[in-house]
C-alpha positions as CSV (number, residue, x, y, z in Angstrom):
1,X,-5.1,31.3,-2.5
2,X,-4.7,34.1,-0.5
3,X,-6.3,35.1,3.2
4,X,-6.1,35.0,6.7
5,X,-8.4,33.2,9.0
6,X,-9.0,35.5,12.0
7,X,-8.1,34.1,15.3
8,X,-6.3,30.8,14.3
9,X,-5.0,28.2,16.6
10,X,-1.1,28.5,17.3
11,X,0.3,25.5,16.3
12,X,0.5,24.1,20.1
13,X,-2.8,24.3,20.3
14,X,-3.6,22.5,17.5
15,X,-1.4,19.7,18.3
16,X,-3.4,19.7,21.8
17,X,-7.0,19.3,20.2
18,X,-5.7,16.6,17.7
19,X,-4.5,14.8,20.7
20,X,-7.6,15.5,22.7
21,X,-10.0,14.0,19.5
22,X,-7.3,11.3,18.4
23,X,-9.9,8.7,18.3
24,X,-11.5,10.1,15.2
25,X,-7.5,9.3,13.7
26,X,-7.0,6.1,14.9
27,X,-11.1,4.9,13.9
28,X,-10.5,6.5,10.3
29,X,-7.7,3.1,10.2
30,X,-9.3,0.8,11.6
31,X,-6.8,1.2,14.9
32,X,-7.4,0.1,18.5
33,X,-9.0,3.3,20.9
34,X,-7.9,1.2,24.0
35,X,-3.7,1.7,23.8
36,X,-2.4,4.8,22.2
37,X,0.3,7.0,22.4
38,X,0.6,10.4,21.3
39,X,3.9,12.3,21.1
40,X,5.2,15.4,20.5
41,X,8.5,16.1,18.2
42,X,9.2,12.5,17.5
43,X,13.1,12.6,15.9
44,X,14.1,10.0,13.9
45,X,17.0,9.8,11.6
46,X,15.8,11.9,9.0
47,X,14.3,14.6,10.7
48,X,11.1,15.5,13.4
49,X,7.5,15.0,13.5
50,X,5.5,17.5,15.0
51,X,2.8,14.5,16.3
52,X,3.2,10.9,16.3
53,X,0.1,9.2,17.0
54,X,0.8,5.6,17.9
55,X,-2.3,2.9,17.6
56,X,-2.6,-0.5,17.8
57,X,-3.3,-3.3,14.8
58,X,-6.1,-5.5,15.9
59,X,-3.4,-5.6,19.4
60,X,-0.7,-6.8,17.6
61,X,1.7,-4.2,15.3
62,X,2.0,-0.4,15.8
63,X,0.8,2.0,13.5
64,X,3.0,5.1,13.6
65,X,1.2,8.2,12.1
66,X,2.9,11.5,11.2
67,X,1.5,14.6,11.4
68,X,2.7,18.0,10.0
69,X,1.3,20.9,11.6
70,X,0.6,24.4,9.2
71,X,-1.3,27.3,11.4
72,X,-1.6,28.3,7.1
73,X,-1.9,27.4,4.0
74,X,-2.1,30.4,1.9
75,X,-1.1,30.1,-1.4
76,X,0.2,27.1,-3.8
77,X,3.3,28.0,-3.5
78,X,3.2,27.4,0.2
79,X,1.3,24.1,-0.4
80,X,4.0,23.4,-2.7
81,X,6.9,23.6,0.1
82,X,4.8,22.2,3.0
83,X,4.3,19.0,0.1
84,X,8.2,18.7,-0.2
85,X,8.9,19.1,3.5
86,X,6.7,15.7,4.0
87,X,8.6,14.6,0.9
88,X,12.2,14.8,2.6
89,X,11.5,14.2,6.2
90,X,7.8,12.3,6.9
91,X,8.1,10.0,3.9
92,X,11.0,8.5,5.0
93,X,9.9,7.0,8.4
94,X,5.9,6.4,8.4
95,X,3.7,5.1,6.0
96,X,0.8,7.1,7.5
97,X,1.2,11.0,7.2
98,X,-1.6,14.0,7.6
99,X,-1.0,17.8,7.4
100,X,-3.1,19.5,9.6
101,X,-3.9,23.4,9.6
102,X,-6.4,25.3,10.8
103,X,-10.0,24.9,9.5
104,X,-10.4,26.4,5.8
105,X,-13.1,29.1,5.4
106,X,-12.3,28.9,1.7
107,X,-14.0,25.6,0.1
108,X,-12.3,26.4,-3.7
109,X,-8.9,26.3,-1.5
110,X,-9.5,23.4,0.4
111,X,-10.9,21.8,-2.5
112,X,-6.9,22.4,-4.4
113,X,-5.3,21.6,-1.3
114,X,-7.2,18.3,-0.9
115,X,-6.4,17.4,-4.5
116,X,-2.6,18.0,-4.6
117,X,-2.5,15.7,-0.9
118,X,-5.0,13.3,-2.3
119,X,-2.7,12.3,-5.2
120,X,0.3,11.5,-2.9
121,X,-1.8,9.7,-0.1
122,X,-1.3,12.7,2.7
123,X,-4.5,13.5,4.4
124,X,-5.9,16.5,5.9
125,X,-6.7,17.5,9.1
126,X,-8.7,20.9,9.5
127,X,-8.9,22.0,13.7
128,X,-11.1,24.7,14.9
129,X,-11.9,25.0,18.9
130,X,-14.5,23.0,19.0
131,X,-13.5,19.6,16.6
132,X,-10.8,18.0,14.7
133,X,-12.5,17.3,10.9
134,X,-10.3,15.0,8.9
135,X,-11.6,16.5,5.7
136,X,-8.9,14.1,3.8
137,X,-7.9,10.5,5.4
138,X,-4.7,9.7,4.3
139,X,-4.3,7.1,1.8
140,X,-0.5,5.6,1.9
141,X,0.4,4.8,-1.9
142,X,3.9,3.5,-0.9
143,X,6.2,2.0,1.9
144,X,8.4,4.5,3.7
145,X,11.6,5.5,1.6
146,X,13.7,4.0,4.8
147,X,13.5,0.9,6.6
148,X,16.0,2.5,9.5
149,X,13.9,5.5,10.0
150,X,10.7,3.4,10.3
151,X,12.0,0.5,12.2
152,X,13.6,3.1,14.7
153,X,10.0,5.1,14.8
154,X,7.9,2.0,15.2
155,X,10.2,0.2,17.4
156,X,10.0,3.3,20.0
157,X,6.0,3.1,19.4
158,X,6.0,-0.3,20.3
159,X,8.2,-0.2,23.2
160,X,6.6,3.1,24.4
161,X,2.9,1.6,24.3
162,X,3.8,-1.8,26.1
163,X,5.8,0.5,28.8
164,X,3.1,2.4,29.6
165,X,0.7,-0.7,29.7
166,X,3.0,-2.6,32.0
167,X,3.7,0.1,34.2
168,X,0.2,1.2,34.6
169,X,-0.5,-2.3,35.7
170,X,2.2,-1.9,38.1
171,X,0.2,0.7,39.9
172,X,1.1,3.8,38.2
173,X,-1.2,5.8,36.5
174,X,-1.0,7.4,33.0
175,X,-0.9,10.7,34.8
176,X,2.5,9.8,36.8
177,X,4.2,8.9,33.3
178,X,6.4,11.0,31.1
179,X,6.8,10.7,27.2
180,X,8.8,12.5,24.9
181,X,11.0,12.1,22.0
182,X,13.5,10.1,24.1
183,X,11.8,8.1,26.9
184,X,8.9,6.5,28.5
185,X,8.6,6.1,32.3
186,X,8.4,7.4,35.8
187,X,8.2,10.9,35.8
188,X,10.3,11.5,39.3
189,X,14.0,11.8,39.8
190,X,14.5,8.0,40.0
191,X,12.0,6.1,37.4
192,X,11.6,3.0,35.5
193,X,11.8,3.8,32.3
194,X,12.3,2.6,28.4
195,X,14.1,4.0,26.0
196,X,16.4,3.3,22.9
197,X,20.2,2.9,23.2
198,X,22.5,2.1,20.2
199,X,20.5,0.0,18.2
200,X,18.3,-1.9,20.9
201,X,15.3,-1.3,22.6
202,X,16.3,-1.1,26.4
203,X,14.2,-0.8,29.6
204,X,15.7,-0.2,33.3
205,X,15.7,2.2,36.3
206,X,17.5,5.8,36.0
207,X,18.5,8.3,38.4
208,X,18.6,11.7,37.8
209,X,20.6,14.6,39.6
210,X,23.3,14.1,41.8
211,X,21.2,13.3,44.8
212,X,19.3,10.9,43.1
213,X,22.3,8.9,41.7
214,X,23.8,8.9,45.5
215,X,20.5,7.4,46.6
216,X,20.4,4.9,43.4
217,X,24.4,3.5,44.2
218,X,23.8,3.2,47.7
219,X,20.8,1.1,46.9
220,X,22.9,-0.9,44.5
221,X,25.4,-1.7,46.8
222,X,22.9,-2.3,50.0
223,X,21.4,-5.5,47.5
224,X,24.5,-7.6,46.4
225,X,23.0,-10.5,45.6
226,X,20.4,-8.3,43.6
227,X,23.0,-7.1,41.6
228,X,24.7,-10.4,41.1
229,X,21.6,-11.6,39.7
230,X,21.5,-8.7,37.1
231,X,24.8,-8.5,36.0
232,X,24.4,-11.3,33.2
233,X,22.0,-9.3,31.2
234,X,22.0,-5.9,32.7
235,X,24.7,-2.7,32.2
236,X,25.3,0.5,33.7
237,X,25.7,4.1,32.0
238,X,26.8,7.6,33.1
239,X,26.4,10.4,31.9
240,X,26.8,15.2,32.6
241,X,24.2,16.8,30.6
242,X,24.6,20.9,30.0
243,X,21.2,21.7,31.6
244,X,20.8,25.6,31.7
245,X,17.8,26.6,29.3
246,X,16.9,22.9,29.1
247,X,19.5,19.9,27.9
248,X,21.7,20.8,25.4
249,X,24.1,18.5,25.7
250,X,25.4,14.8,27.1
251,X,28.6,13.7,27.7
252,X,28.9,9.7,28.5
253,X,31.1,8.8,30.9
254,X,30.4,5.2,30.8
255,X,28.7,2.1,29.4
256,X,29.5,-0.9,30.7
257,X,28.2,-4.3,32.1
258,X,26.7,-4.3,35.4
259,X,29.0,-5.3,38.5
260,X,29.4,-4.4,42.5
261,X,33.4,-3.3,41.7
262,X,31.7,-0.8,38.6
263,X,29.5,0.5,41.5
264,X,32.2,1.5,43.8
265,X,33.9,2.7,41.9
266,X,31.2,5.5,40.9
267,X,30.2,6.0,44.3
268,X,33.5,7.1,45.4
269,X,33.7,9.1,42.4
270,X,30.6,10.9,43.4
271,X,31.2,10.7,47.3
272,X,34.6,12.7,46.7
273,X,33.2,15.6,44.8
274,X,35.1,14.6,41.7
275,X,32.2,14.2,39.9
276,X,31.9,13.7,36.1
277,X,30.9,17.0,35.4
278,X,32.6,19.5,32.9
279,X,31.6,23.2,34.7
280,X,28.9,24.9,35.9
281,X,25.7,23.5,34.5
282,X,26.2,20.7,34.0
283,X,24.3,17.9,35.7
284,X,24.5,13.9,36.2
285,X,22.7,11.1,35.5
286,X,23.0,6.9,36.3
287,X,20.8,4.4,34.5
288,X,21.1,0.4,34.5
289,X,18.8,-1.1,31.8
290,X,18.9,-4.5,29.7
291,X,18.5,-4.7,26.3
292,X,15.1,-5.9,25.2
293,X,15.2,-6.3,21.2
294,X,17.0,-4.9,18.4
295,X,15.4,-1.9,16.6
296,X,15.3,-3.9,13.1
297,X,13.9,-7.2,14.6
298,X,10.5,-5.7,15.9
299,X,8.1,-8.2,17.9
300,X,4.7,-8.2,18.3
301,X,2.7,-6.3,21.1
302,X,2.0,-9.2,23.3
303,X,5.7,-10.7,23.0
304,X,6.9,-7.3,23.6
305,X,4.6,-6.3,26.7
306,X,5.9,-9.4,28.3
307,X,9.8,-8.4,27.7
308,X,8.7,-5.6,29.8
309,X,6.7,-7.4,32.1
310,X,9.6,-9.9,33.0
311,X,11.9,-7.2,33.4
312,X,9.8,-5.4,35.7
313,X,9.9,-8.2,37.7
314,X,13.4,-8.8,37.5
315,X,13.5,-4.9,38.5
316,X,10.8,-5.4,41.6
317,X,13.1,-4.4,44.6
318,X,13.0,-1.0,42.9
319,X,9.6,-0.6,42.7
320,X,9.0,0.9,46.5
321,X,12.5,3.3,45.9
322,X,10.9,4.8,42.1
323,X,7.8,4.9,44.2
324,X,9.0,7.0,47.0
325,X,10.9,9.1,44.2
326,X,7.6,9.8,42.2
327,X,5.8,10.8,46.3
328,X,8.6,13.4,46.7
329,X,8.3,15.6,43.7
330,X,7.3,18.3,44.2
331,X,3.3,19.0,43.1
């Protein structure tokens, strides 16, 4: 099993056309087209997925699927390694799991490589810059090796999908939202946004960058009896992240129920220049959120969706400050 295939897709590009033809995933299990998420470098526990495509089971449980990109496959005993990678890392969080590479010219090679996947219940993706073919559908044999990596990986689906619902019906489009490994929300220096913290689902407003965090806390402390409302169920975080070549670190400074004297005593933190930063660098960051449900104890969509929902309206007098935040970036 031994070639090359002249002018093959880098590996980001075919991660872009499997996104751009998704549907053909998602129809192949009999998953909703109407809400799905797809997200690069997905960590869990275990390790990192390339893609996560998250669909949507007849509207009411997520379907996480894994996907492995290879730009090659070129001999068995590169099958062979690609096979135990999935083994140590994919197995363990989704019961759903496709290698995808570009197309095969070789039909005696694609016919082996289809064989060994097709007897562990991997499938096949082949990409070319026209299509996606899913030469193989993968055929899950067994339940994911951990219940923590999957929970974790399908508890961030399902919060990320019901975010991006709830938000969109809150007047911002899919094109004004940011997802990664991490998050879900706003994309602009102050956002509503969902994430996972500890072992809880949480969604709430953050601030990002000094400025931003000056602007947040003064808003805080302009709407006391906002605040008093929140503090039951709500807490506030801090935290410096080393931001030079992108993050490679946090630091947290604090995580801690919501209250006006908490508030204060941040802002004059921040107001004296004595901020909670180690050197040069480093930035800051300022979130309040409320937990939503524990990572283990997964809802459905609808009874999620409306978590989010109420929060959002518990969260409304944000709404115009996240909005002027999102106007202000720059285009």
């Amino acid at each position: 099993m031994s070639s090359t295939h002249a002018g093959r897709l880098k590996e980001k590009e075919i991660l872009n056309y499997i996104d751009k033809h998704k549907d053909k995933i998602l129809e192949k299990h009999g998953l909703s087209k109407e809400n799905v998420l797809f997200v690069k470098e997905l960590k869990f526990p275990h390790g990192r997925a390339d893609a996560v495509i998250y669909g949507l089971y007849k509207d009411l449980y997520v379907v996480p699927i894994g996907i492995e990109v290879k730009t090659t496959i070129v001999s068995g005993t590169e099958l062979y390694y690609h096979i135990n990678q999935l083994r140590e890392t994919y197995e363990y969080a989704f019961p759903i799991i496709y290698l995808a590479t570009n197309k095969l010219e070789n039909d005696e090679r694609k016919k082996i490589i289809s064989g060994y996947l097709g007897e562990i219940g991997y499938g096949l993706i082949e990409v070319d810059r026209d299509d996606i073919n899913i030469s193989l559908p993968a055929n899950p044999k067994k339940i994911p090796k951990s219940e923590y990596d999957y929970c974790e990986v399908t508890s961030k689906g399902l919060l990320y999908l019901a975010t991006a619902k709830v938000l969109e019906g809150r007047g911002f489009k899919r094109e004004h939202l940011r997802v990664t490994s991490l998050w879900i929300g706003v994309d602009a220096g102050i956002s509503y946004c969902g994430f996972t913290r500890g072992s809880y689902t949480v969604f709430g407003v953050y601030a990002l960058g000094s400025d931003n965090v000056k602007r947040l806390l003064k808003f805080l402390l302009s709407k006391e009896p906002l605040v008093e409302k929140l503090k039951t169920e709500y807490k506030i975080y801090m935290e410096s992240y080393l931001a030079i070549g992108g993050v490679k670190g946090y630091v947290r400074h604090l995580d801690e129920s919501l209250s006006m004297s908490t508030l204060k005593t941040i802002y004059n933190i921040v107001e004296k220049k004595d901020k909670p930063v180690l050197s040069e660098g480093w930035g800051i960051g300022l979130g309040i959120y409320k937990p939503l449900w524990e990572v283990f104890f997964m809802p459905t969509y609808p009874t999620a969706s409306q978590a989010i929902d109420r929060t959002m309206e518990e969260l409304a007098d944000f709404h115009d400050l996240v909005s002027d935040s999102l106007r202000e970036k720059p285009s």
